[in-house]
C-alpha positions in Angstrom: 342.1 111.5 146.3 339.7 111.0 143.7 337.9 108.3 144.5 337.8 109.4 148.2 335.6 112.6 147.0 333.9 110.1 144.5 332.9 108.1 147.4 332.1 110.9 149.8 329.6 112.5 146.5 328.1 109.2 146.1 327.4 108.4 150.3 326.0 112.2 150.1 323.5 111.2 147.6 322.1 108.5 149.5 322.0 110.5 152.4 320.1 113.5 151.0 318.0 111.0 148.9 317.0 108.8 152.2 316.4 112.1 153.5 313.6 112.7 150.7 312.0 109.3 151.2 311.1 110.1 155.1 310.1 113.2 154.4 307.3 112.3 151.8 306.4 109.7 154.2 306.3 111.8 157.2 303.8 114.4 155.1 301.3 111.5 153.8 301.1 110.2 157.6 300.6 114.1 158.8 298.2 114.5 155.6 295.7 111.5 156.5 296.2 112.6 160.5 295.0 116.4 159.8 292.1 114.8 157.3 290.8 112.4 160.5 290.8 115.7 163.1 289.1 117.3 160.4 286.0 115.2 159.9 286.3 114.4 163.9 286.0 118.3 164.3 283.2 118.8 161.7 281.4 115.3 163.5 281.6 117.8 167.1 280.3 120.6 165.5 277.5 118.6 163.4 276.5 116.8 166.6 276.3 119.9 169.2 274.0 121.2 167.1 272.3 117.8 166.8 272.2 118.4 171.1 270.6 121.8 170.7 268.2 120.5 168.5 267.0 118.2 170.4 266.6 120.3 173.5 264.7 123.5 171.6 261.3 123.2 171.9 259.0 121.9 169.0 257.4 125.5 169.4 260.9 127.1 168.8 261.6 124.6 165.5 263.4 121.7 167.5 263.2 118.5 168.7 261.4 119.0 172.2 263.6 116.1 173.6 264.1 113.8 170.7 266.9 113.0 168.0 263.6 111.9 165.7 263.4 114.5 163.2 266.8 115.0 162.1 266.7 112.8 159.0 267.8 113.6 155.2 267.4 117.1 154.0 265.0 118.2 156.7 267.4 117.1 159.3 270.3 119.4 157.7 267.8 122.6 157.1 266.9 121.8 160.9 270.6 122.7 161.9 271.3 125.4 159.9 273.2 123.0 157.3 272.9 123.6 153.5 272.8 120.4 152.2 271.2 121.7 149.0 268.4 119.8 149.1 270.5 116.2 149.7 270.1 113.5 152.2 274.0 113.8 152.6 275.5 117.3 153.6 279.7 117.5 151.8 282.5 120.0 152.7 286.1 119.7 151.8 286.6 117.1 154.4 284.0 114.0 154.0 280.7 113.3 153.2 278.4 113.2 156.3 275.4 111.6 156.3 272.6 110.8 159.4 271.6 107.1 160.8 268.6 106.2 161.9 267.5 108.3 164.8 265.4 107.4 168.4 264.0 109.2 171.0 267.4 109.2 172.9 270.2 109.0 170.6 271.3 109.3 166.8 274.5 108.5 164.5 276.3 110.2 161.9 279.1 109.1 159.9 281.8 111.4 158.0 283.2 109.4 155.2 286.6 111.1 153.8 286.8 112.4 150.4 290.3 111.5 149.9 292.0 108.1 149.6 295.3 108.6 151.4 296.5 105.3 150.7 295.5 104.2 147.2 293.6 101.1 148.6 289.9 102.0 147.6 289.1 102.3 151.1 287.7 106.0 152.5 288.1 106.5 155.9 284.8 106.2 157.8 284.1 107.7 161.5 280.8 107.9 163.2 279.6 109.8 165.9 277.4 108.7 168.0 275.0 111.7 169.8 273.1 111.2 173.2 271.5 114.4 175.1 274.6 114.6 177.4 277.6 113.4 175.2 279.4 112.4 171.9 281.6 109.7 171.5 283.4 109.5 168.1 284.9 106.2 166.5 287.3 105.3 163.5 285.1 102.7 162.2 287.2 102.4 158.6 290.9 103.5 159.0 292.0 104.6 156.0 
């Protein structure tokens, strides 16, 4: 009877200890998933106001039609986005920064702050803003 209940102690561990292993696992996955919607959220709300921007009136302090001016600081202060004087504008969530603009369209990327893998490499997504949409893409998967 003693080494039954030795080896049912023993087949317990391993259980409860596998148990442990998926569980860490499944919360780093769910960590780096709830980073990505994160910066894809912050990328919507950075590039709607991009869209208003560009169709307020010069006049009224936007664009009048054009992604042009929304570059570095200037571009940040334009939407209401403390940036603190920087060409990049940080949160908790990435660093976002602004391409180069055109007449009809503009880019900005988010670029995590965490590593979630220990590789080195940040996760990178960029948004790409026209007048009538936004598409977003996981350039860099972390």
């Amino acid at each position: 009877m003693g080494q039954q209940q030795l080896l049912l102690l023993v087949l317990a561990a391993v259980i409860v200890g596998l148990a442990v292993v998926t569980g860490i696992n499944m919360f780093g996955q769910n960590a780096l998933q709830a980073n990505q919607d994160a910066i894809r959220q912050d990328l919507l709300t950075i590039a709607a106001e991009a869209q208003s921007w560009y169709r307020r009136p010069v006049a009224l302090g936007g664009g009048g039609n054009t992604f042009v001016g929304l570059t570095g600081a200037a571009g940040w202060a334009a939407i209401n986005y403390n940036s603190g004087g920087a060409a990049t504008f940080v949160n908790t969530n990435a660093t976002y920064a602004w391409g180069t603009p055109t007449a009809v369209g503009h880019t900005i990327t988010g670029t995590s702050i965490q590593d979630h893998d220990g590789d080195a490499t940040l996760m990178l997504l960029t948004a790409t803003v026209t007048p009538n949409a936004v598409t977003i893409a996981v350039t860099t998967p972390d």
